[in-house]
Backbone bond lengths (Angstrom), bond angles and torsions (degrees), N, CA, C in turn:
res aa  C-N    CA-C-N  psi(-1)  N-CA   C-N-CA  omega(-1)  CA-C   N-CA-C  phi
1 X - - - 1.439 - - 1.527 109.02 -
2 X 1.725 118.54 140.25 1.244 92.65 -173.62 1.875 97.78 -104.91
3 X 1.349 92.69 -162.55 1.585 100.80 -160.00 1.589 95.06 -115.80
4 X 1.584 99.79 138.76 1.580 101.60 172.14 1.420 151.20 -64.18
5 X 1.206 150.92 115.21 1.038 133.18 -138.53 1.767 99.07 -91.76
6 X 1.318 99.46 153.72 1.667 100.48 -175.51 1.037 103.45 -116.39
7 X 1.666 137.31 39.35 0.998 137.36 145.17 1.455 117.86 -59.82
8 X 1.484 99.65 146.25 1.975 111.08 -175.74 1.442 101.51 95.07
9 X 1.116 127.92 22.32 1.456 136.96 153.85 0.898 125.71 -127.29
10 X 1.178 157.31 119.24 1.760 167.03 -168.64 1.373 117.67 -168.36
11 X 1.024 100.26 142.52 1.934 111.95 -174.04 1.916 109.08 -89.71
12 X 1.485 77.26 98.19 2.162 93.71 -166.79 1.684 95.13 -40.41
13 X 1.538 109.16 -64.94 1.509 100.87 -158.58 1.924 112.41 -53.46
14 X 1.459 109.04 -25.39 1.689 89.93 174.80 1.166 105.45 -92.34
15 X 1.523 153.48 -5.14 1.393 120.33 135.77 0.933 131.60 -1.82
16 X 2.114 100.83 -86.14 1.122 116.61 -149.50 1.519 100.87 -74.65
17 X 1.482 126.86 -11.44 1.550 127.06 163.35 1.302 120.12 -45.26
18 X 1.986 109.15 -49.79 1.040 115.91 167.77 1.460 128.89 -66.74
19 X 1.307 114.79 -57.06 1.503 119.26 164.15 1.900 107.28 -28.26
20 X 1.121 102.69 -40.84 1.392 98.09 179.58 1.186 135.06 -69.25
21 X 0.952 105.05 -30.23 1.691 119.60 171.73 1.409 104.42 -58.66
22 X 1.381 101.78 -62.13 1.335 118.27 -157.08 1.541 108.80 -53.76
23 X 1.503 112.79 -35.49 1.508 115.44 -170.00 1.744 98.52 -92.54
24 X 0.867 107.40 -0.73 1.631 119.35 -177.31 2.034 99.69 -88.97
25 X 1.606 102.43 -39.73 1.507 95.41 173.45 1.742 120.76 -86.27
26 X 1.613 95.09 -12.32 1.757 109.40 -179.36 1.781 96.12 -83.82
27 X 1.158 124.87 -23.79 1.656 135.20 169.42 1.537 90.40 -68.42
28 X 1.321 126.57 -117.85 1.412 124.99 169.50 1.835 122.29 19.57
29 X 1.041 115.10 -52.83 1.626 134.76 171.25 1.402 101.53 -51.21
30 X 1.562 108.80 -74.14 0.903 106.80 -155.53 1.958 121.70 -87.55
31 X 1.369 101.53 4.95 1.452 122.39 157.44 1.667 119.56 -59.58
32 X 1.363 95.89 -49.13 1.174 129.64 -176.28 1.638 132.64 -59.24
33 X 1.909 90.71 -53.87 1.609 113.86 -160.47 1.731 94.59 -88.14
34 X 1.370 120.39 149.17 1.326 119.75 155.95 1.308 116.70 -40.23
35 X 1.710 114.94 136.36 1.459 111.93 174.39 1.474 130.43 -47.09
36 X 1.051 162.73 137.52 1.625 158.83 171.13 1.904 99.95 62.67
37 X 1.222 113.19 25.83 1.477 122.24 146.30 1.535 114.74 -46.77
38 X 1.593 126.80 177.81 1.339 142.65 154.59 0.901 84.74 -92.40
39 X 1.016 158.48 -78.15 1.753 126.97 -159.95 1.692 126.11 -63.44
40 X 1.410 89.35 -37.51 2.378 86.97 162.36 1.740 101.17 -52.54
41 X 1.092 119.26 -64.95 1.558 129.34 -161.75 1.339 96.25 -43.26
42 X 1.649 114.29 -53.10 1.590 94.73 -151.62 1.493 91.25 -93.12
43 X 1.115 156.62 35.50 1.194 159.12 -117.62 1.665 87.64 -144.04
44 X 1.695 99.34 -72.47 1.419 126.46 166.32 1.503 117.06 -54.74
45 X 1.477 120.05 -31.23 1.723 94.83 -173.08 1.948 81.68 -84.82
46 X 1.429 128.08 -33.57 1.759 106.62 -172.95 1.712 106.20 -55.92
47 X 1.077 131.43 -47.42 1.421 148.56 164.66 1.410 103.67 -17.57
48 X 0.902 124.68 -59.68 1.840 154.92 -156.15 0.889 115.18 -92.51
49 X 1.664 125.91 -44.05 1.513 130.24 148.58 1.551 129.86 -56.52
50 X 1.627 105.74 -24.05 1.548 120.76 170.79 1.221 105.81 -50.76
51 X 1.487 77.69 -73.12 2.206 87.20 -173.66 1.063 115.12 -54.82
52 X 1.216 134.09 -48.57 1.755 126.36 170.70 1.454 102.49 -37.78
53 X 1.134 113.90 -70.40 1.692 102.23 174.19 1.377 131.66 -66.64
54 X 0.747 148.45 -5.69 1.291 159.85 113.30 1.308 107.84 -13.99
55 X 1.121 130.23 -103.94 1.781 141.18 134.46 1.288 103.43 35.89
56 X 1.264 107.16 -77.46 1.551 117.43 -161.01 1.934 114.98 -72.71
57 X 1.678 82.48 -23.11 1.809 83.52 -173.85 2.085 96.27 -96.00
58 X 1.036 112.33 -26.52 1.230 105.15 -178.24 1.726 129.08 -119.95
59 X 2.023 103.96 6.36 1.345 115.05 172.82 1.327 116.81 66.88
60 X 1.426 121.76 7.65 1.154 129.91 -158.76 1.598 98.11 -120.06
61 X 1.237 142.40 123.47 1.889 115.19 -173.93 1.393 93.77 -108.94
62 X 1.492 129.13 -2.76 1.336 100.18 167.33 1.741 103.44 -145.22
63 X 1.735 85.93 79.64 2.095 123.60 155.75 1.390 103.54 -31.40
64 X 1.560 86.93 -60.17 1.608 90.19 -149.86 1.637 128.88 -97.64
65 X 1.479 92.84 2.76 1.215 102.67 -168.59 1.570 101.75 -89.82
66 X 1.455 113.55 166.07 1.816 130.82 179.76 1.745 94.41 -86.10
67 X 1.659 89.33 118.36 1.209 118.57 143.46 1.299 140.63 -29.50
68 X 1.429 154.89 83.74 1.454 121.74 -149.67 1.595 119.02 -72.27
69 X 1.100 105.65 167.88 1.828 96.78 -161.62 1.907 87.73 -86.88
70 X 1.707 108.15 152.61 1.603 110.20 177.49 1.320 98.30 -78.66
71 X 1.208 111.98 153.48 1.744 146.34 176.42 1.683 82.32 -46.61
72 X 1.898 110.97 153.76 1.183 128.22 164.50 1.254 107.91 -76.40
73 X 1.293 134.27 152.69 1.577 131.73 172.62 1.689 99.41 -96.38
74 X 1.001 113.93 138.33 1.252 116.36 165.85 1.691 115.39 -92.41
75 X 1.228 114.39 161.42 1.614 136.42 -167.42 1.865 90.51 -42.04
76 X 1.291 116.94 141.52 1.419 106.13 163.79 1.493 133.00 74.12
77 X 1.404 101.90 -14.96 1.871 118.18 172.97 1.453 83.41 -77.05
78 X 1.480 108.67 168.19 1.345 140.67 171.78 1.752 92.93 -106.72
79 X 1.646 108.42 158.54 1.400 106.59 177.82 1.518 96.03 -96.32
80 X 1.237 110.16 -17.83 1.426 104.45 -166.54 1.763 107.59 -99.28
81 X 1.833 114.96 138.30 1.442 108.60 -163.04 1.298 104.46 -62.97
C-alpha cells in the first residue's frame, strides 16, 4: 500500500523566512558582483523569482521590499490632512 503524500501543506510564514534569506544573499551578490556581470543578472532574475513567490503566497508583490519612511512633521503641523 502506498503512503500519502503531504504535499499542499507548508507553514507560509517559514517560507517567507526562508525566501528571505535567500533574497537577502541574492541582495549581497549583487552589492558585491560587478554591475551587468553574470552574477548581477542572475542575482536579479533569483530576486524576481522571490517576489513572484512571495506574491503568490501573500498577494502582496512587494513583501519584501522597504516601505518608505513617513515625512517628519514639523512643530505645529497637524498629522492629520
Amino acid at each position: 500500500m502506498s503512503q500519502r503524500t503531504k504535499r499542499g501543506f507548508f507553514k507560509k510564514e517559514e517560507a517567507l523566512e526562508k525566501l528571505w534569506a535567500g533574497r537577502r544573499g541574492a541582495t549581497q551578490v549583487q552589492t558585491d558582483a560587478r554591475i551587468n556581470s553574470s552574477e548581477y543578472r542572475a542575482a536579479g532574475r533569483v530576486m524576481e523569482a522571490i517576489d513572484d513567490l512571495a506574491e503568490a503566497l501573500t498577494g502582496d508583490p512587494r513583501y519584501f521590499h522597504l516601505n518608505p519612511a513617513p515625512a517628519p512633521i514639523s512643530e505645529g503641523q497637524s498629522k492629520c490632512p
